[in-house]
Every structure is written in C-alpha cells, then in structure tokens.
Residue, then its C-alpha position, 0 to 999 in steps of 0.5 A: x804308435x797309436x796316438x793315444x800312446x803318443x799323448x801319454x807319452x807326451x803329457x798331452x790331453x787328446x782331443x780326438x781319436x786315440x786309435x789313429x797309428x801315428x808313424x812320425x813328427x812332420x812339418x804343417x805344411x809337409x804333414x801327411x796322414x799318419x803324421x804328428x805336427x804342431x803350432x807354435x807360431x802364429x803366422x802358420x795358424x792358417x795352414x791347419x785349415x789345409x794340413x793333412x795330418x792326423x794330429x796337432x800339438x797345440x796350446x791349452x788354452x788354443x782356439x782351433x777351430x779349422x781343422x779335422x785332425x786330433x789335437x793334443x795339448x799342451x802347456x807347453x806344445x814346442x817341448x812336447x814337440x821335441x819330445x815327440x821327436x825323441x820318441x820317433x828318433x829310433x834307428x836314425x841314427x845307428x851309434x856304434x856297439x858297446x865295447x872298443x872297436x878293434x881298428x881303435x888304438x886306445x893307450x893300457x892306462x886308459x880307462x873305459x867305463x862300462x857300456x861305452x861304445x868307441x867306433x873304429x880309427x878313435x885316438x884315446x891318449x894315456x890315462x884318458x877316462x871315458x865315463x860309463x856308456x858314452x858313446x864315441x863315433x869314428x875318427x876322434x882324438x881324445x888326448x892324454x889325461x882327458x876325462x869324460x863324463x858319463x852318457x855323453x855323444x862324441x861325434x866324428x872328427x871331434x878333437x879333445x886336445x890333453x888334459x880336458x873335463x867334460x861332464x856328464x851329458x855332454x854332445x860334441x857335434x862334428x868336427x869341435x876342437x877342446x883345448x886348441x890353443x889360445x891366440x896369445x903373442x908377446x911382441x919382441x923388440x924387433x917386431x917379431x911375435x914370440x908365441x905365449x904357451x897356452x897349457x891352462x884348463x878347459x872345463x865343460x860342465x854337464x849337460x853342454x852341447x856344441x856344435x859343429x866346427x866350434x872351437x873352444x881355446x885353452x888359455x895359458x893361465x886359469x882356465x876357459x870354462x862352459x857352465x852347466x846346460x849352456x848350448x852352442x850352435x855351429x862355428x862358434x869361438x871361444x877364446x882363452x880364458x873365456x868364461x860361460x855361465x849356465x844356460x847360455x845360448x850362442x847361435x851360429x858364428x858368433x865369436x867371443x874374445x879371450x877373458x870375458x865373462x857371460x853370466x848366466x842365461x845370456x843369449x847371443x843370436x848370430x854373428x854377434x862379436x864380443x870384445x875381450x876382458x868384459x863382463x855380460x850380466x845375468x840375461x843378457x840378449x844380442x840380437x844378430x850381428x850385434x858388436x858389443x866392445x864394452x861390458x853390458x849389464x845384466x838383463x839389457x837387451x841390445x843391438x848394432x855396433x856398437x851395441x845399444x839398447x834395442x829400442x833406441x837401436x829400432x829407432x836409430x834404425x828407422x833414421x838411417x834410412x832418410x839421411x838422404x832425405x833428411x840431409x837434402x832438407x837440412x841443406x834447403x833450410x840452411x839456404x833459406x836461412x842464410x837467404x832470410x839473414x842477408x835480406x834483413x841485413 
C-alpha cells in the first residue's frame, strides 16, 4: 500500500514521500526498501544511519537525523507498530470457512452462532454455545455446557473442559487445557491420598488471550476466574481457585498456586512462582524468577526469593557477588583482632 495510505492508517504524520508503496513491517536491521520498521529503543538508534527501509515509525518529539527513509510519528510508535502489523496481517494465516466442517461431530443441541467457522475433527459437546463469528481451528474439544463469546480464535488442540464461560474476544493459542482439574488430595489415615473432585467454575472474561500449553484449573468450590484484557504468555498455570484481575501480564512459565488473589494490572515476568492463598495488590511487578511466598501489597515492585523489594534486591545482588572476598577479609580482621587482644593481655 502506498505510505500515505499507511500513515492515515495508522494515525501517523508522514514525514516524507507519500507515494513510496510499502509491501511490509520488518525489523531495522533486516528492513529492505518497500519495508516499514520502527524505534522504540534506544540502543537501536544507531541502526537507522544503515537501515534500508523506506519508512520508520518513531516518537513526535524524535530527533532523526541519520536516515533517508520517511518517517511516520507517533505518540505512540509500538502501537502503531503493531497496528502496522495488523494491516499487512492478510492471508497469513487462513482460518477455516464459516459454517460446520463436515469431518466435525457437534451434539443436536448445541448452538452455533452466525458466521462461526468450526474446522474439521472439533468436538462440541451437548448444549454447548459458540458465539457469532468465533472462529474454532482443527482438533478442539469443547465440552458439554460450554459457552463461548463472540469473535473469539480457538486454536488447534485446544481443550475447553464442561461447563466453561468465555467472553467475547477471547484467543486460546495452541494446545490450552480450561477446566483441567485442580490439584487437591485429602490425606487418609493410611497414608493414601484420596482425590478431592474439582467440578466448580472457570470464568474467562472478554478480551483475555493465553498462550500456548497454558493450563487454567477448575477448583472443587467457587470458581477460578480471568478478568477482562488480562494476557498470558506461553506454559503458564493457573491453579484452582485462583483469581486474576484485569489487564494482568503473565510471561512464559510463570506458575500461581491455587486461591491467590492478583488484583488488577499485575505484571509478572518469566518464571516467577506464587504460593497459594495470597493477595498481589493492584500493580504489582515481579521481575523474572522471583518466589513470592507471602502476600505483596499493591504497587510494590519486587524481586528474588523470597521476594523483596527491587531495589534492596539490586543492592543484595551486588553483595553476593564478593561473599568471597568479604569473608576472607572478615576472617583477616578477626586474627589481627584476636592477635591485638592477647598482645595487651
């Protein structure tokens, strides 16, 4: 499309030659002409003195002065970099056709919004309802009593266990498990482990996408719930119980135990652990691999195991790295000390 088109598109002031015909969005540093790309970060600043794309999303208020290519500007260049990437997105990837594929078994009672597309081999169990133009790829299961919102993606290999809500604009990647059941074992007299039925609720609110292999549990009372906007990124567990506020972040392989409570807007990066029956307050940030074992309050920012704040975490950081040296010195200072003692009797 011409970049002139683009930038409209976009919401961008162009800043050079509208006629130039953009035919993608590429990285600065892979960019050829006929390529769209843009700065976010600094670091790559010195890559747009040797890109060769045509055009460049950055900052309004941006100082560029080592490039030839358009710019387009923004006040928000890493949206409109993702928009960008919406508008070239066309034919990537080809959903199935509106209506039932005939290779589907869906159950006579089950409900099929208008314009939904269900590819071949889905599973839809009795009384299950698939909202208007959803769009269901290839080998999922959808259990009985199941309801699905509207303009939602199911992607292959899903598994949505009976008796689950899901929103509106919902994106199940490959391979998520809804409803699995919750980890919960009584422990008998003998030592046996006698298994707790996990039938309660799992609620995904609209607007939610999960990764792929992520697993969302069903508890065996009250319900497990996802609020509205939350995203959550690959191999991520979520336990029975657990409740999720809106416009949460979960990175890769990050794992919260069952009953605990995330308020809104947490961020958790990867690989961060949270023990059960624990409140994360509103805007709460774990950095990667943090262990958080006790309740955190809101707007803390926190780090290492068990979780600190940042800052005293930076700090601590920096220490263990000369426990060596600081115990070599600390046992030096203790001989001279007991030395000096017995030299003035």
């Amino acid at each position: 499309m011409k970049l002139s088109k683009l930038a409209t598109g976009l919401g961008c002031r162009l800043e050079g030659d509208g006629t130039i015909e953009i035919v993608r969005v590429a990285g600065i540093q892979r960019a050829e002409p006929g390529d769209v790309t843009f700065l976010t970060n600094s670091r790559y600043a010195a890559d747009l003195a040797t890109t060769r794309a045509s055009a460049v999303i950055v900052g309004l208020t941006d100082v560029v002065q080592s490039t030839t290519a358009a710019l387009l500007r923004s006040d928000n260049p890493y949206a409109a970099f993702a928009r960008a990437i919406m508008m070239f997105a066309q034919g990537h990837s080809v959903p199935p056709p509106p209506g039932v594929d005939r290779l589907s078994a869906v159950a006579p009672d089950a409900t099929i919004g208008a314009g939904a597309a269900i590819g071949p081999f889905v599973t839809i169990g009795a009384g299950a309802v698939i909202g208007p133009r959803t769009i269901v790829y290839p080998n999922v299961v959808i259990g009985a009593g199941v309801r699905i919102g509207e303009y939602c993606v199911i992607r292959s290999h899903v598994t949505i266990r009976d008796r689950i809500t899901i929103g509106d604009r919902v994106i199940l990647h490959d391979g998520v498990v809804v409803g699995s059941d919750g980890f919960g074992f009584a422990r008998e007299t003998d030592g046996t482990h006698l298994k707790i039925l996990q039938l309660a609720d799992v609620v995904i609110e609209d607007d939610v996408e999960i990764g792929a292999n992520s697993t969302i549990d069903r508890p065996a009372l009250g319900e497990t719930r996802i609020g509205a906007g939350t995203k959550i990124d690959n191999l991520v567990h979520i336990a029975h119980g657990v409740a999720i506020g809106r416009r949460t972040l979960l990175a890769a392989q990050v794992g919260i135990a069952g009953s605990t409570t995330l308020e809104d807007r947490v961020t958790l990066a990867g690989q961060v652990g949270v023990a059960g029956h624990l409140t994360l307050g509103t805007g709460v940030v774990a950095t990667a691999q943090t262990g958080i074992p006790n309740s955190v309050e809101a707007g803390s920012f926190v780090s290492g195991y068990p979780a600190i704040p940042n800052r005293d975490w930076l700090k601590s950081s920096a220490v263990f790295r000369k426990l060596p040296e600081l115990r070599k010195t600390l046992s030096d200072l203790e001989r001279r000390l007991a030395a000096l003692e017995e030299k003035m009797g």
